[in-house]
C-alpha positions as CSV (number, residue, x, y, z in Angstrom):
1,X,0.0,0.0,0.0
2,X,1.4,3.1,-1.2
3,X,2.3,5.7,1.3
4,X,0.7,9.0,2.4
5,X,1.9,12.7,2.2
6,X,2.3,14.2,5.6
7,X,-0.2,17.2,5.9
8,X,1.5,18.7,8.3
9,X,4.8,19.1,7.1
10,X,3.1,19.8,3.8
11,X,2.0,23.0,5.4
12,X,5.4,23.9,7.1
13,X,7.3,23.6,3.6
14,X,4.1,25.7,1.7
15,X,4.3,28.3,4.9
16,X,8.4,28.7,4.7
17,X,8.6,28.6,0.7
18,X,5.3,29.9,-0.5
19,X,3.8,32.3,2.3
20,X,1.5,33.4,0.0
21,X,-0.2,30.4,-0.8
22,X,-0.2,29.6,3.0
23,X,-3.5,29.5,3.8
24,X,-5.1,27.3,0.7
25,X,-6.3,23.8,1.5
26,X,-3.8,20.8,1.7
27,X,-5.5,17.0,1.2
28,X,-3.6,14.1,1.6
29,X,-2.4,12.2,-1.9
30,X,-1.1,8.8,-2.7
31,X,2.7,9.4,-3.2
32,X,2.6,7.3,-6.4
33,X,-0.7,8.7,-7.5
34,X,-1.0,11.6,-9.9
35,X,-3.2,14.8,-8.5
36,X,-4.1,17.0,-11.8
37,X,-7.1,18.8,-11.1
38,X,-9.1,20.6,-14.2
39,X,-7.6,24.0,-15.3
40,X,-9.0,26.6,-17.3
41,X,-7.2,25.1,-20.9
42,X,-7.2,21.3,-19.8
43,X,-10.9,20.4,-19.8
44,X,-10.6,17.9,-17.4
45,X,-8.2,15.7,-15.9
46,X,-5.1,14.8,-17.9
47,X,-2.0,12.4,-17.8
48,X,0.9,12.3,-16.1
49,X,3.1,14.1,-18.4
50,X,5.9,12.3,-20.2
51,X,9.4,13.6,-20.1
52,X,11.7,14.6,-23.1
53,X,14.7,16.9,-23.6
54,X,15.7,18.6,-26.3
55,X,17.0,15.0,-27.8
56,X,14.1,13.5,-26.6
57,X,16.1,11.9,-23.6
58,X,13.9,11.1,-20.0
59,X,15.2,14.1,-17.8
60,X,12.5,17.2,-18.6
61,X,8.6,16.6,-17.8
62,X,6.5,18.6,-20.4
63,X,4.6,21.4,-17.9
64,X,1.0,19.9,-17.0
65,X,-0.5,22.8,-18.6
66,X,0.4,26.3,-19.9
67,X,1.5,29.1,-18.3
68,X,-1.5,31.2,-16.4
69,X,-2.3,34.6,-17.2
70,X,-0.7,34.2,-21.2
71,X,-2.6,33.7,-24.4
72,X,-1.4,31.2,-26.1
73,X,-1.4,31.0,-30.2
74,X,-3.5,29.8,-32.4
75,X,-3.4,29.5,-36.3
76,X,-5.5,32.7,-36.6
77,X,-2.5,34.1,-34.5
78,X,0.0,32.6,-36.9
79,X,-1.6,33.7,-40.3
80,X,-2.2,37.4,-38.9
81,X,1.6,37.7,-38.1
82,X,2.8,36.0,-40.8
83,X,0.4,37.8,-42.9
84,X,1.2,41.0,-41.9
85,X,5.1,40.9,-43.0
86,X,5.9,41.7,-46.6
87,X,5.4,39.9,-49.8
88,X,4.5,36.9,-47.4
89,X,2.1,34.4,-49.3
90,X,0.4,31.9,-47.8
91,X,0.3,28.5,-49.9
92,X,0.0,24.5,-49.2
93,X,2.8,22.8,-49.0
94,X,3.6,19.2,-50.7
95,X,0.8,17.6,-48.0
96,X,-1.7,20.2,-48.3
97,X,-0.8,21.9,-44.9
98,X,-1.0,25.6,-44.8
99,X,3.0,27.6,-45.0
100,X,3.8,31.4,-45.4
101,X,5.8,32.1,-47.6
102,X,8.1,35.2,-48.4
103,X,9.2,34.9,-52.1
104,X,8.2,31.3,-52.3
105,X,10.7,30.3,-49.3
106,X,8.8,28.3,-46.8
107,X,9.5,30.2,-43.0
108,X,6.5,28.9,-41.4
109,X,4.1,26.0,-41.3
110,X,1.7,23.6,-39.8
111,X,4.0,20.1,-39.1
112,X,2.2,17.4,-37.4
113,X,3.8,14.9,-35.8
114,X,4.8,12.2,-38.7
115,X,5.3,8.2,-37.9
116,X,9.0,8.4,-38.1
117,X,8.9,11.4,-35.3
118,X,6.4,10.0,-33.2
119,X,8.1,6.6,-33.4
120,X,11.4,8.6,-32.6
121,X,10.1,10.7,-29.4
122,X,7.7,7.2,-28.1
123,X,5.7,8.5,-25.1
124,X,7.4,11.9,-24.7
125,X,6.0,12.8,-28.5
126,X,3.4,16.1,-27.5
127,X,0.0,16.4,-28.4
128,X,-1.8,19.3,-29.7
129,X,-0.8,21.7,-32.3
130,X,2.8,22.1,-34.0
131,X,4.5,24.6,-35.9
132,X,7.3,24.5,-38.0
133,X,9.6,27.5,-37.8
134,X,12.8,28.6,-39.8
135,X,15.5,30.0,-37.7
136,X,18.7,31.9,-39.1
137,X,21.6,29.1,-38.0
138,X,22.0,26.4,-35.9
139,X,23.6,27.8,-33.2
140,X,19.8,29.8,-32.9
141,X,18.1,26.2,-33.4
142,X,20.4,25.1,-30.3
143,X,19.7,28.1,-27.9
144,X,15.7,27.8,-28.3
145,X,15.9,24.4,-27.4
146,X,17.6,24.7,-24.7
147,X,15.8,28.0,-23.2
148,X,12.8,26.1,-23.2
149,X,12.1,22.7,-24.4
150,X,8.4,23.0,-23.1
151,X,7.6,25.0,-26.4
152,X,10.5,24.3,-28.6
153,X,11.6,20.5,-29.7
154,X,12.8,18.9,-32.7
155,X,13.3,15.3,-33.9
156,X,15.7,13.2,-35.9
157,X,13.9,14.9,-39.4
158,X,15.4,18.2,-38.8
159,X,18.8,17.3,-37.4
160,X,21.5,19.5,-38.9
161,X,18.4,21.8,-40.4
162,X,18.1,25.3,-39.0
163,X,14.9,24.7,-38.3
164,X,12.6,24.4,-34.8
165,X,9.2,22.4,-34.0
166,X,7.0,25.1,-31.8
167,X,4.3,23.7,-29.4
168,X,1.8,26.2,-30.6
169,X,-0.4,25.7,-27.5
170,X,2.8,26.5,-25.0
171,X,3.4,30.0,-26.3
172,X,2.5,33.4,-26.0
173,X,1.4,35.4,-28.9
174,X,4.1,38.2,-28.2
175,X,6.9,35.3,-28.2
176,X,5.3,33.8,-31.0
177,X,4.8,37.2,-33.1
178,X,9.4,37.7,-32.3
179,X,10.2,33.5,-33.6
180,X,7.6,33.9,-36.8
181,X,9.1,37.2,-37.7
182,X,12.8,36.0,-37.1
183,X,12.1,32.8,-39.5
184,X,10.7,35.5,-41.9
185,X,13.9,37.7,-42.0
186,X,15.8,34.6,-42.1
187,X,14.2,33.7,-45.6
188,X,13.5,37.0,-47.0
189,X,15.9,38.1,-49.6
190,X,18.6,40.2,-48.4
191,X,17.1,43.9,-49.8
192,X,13.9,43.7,-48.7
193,X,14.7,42.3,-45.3
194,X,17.2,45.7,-45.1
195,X,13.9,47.7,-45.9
196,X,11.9,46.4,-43.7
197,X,14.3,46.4,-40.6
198,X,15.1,50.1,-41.5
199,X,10.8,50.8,-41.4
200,X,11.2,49.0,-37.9
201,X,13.6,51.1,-36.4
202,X,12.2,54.1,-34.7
203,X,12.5,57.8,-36.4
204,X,15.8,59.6,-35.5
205,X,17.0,56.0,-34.0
């Protein structure tokens, strides 16, 4: 028979490391039970959360749900920003999923989860929506992945690719608006990325 959490030292740690938070209700658990309660995005109770690092190794759980207080993106989100930079078109790719485009160079689209990745990442392969994202180099690739490998992941498909896999229900819109314009001036042809930086900047800067 599994073991039980201790209330009472529950509320000492909670009362020295979260004062704030002193005062809420503490109910004993199972140790090796798994307590997820409804949040506002989750709809009900959901699983103990796999773990995968950035090469999908078991030392990273996947957060149990996003961040409170932040928005997170949707693919209205990622059209409207993608839309919104120039000479960005917005066709199918090869499988019919929706990319942007900047002079017919792919720097965003939709990228499910294929059999080779999800046989790759086993039970820490996420759920939910993906989004593939050009970044400038893979020194870029290998700092988002390691900043936070909650929202950003790859798989063996893209090794050696400057290119990240974005959990698009992990991440903010104003995060999400700086990566999808990044992959954009990462495609975009030299000039016009020039022009568009200088209509950025602010006047007399």
């Amino acid at each position: 028979m599994a073991g039980r959490i201790d209330e009472a030292l529950v509320r000492r740690l909670v009362a020295d490391q979260l004062p704030h938070w002193a005062e809420l209700p503490v109910r004993a658990v199972e140790v090796d039970g798994w307590d997820n309660p409804p949040g506002p995005r989750s709809g009900g109770h959901r699983p103990k959360p796999d773990t995968c690092s950035t090469n999908c190794s078991p030392s990273t759980p996947w957060p149990a749900d996003p961040p409170y207080g932040v928005d997170m993106a949707s693919w209205e989100d990622v059209r409207r920003i993608a839309l919104a930079l120039p000479e960005t078109t917005e066709r199918a790719s090869y499988d019919g999923l929706p990319a942007w485009r900047v002079r017919d160079k792919a720097f965003v689209w939709e990228r499910p989860l294929r059999r080779a990745d999800l046989a790759a990442l086993g039970t820490a392969a996420p759920d939910g929506p993906i989004l593939g994202v050009q970044v400038p180099d893979l020194g870029v690739k290998e700092a988002l992945l390691a900043d936070d490998p909650s929202v950003y992941f790859t798989t063996p498909h893209f090794e050696g690719y400057p290119a990240v896999l974005v959990r698009l229900d992990r991440i903010g819109v104003p995060e999400l608006t700086e990566v999808i314009t990044e992959a954009w001036y990462a495609r975009a042809p030299k000039r016009l990325a020039t022009a568009h930086r200088a209509q950025q900047e602010p006047a007399g800067g």
